[in-house]
N, C-alpha and C positions, 0 to 999 in steps of 0.2 A: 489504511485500515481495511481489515478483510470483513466483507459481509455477504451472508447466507439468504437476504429478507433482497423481494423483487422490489427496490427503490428505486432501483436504476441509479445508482450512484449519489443517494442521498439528494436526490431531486435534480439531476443534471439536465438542465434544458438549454436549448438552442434554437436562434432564431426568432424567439418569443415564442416558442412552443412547448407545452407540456413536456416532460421528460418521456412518456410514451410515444412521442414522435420520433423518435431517435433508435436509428435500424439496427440491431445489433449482429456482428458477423463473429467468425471465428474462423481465420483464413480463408474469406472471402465469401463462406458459405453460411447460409440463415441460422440464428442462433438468436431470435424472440420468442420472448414467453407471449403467447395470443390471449392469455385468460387475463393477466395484470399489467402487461408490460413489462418491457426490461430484459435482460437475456433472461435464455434459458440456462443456460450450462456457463458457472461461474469459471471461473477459470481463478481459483483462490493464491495460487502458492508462481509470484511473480520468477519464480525459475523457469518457468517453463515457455516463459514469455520473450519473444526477442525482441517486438515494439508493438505501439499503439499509434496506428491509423484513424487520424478523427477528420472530416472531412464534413464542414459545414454551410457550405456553400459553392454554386457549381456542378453541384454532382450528375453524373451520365445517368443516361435511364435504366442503367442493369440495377441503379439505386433504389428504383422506384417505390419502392415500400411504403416509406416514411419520407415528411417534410422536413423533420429538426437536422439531424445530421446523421453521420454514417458511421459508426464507431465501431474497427474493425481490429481484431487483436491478431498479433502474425502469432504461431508460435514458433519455436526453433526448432530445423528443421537436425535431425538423426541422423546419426554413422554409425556401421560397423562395432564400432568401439565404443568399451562405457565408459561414459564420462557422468559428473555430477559436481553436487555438491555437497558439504556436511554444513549444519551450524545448530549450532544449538542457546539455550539460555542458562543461567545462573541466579538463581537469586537466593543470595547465603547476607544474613545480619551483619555476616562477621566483614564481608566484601561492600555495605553500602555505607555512605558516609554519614558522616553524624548530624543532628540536627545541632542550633546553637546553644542548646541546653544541655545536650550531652558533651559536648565539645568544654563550655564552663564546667561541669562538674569534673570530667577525667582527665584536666591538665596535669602532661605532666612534670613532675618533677627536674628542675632547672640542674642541668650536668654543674661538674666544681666549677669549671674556669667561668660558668656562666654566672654561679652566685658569689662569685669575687668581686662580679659588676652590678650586682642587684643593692639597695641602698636596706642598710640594715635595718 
């Protein structure tokens, strides 16, 4: 699920620590909102994303920020060349399945060799 609102991942904490403990990066580099917590710059559309670096215990002191954990996002790195992706959605009545009440009402009609076997 994509979200816009600084929750920091729907309350994500670590450690026993509030979810404002938790240092947010973007390729290594500081990416906290100071006023609420949480990143600052969502990184919405998981394309752009090559992994996710979580790192909860342990951590060196270039970490130092925060105690909960270190939630670091890579993204992929560019060439020369374009590349991407398309996708898209659909949503047509005619494409979604029936409920079991529409399904009961628009049976359909049993072909011949079928009602050769049906009991008169």
């Amino acid at each position: 699920m994509t979200t816009f609102s600084n929750t920091n991942g729907g309350g994500f904490s670590s450690n026993g620590l509030r979810g404002r403990n938790n240092d947010q990066e973007i390729d290594g580099q500081n990416n906290n909102d100071n006023s609420v917590g949480g990143p600052s710059l969502f990184v919405s559309n998981t394309n752009f994303v090559q992994q996710y670096v979580i790192v909860t215990n342990n951590f060196g002191p270039e970490y130092g920020r925060n105690a909960g954990s270190v939630v670091n996002v890579i993204t992929k790195g560019g060439t020369n060349a374009w590349h991407g992706a398309v996708f898209g959605t659909e949503y047509s009545n005619f494409l979604n399945a029936l409920s079991n009440s529409q399904k009961h009402q628009n049976k359909p009609e049993p072909t011949a060799a079928c009602r050769e076997l049906l009991p008169a």
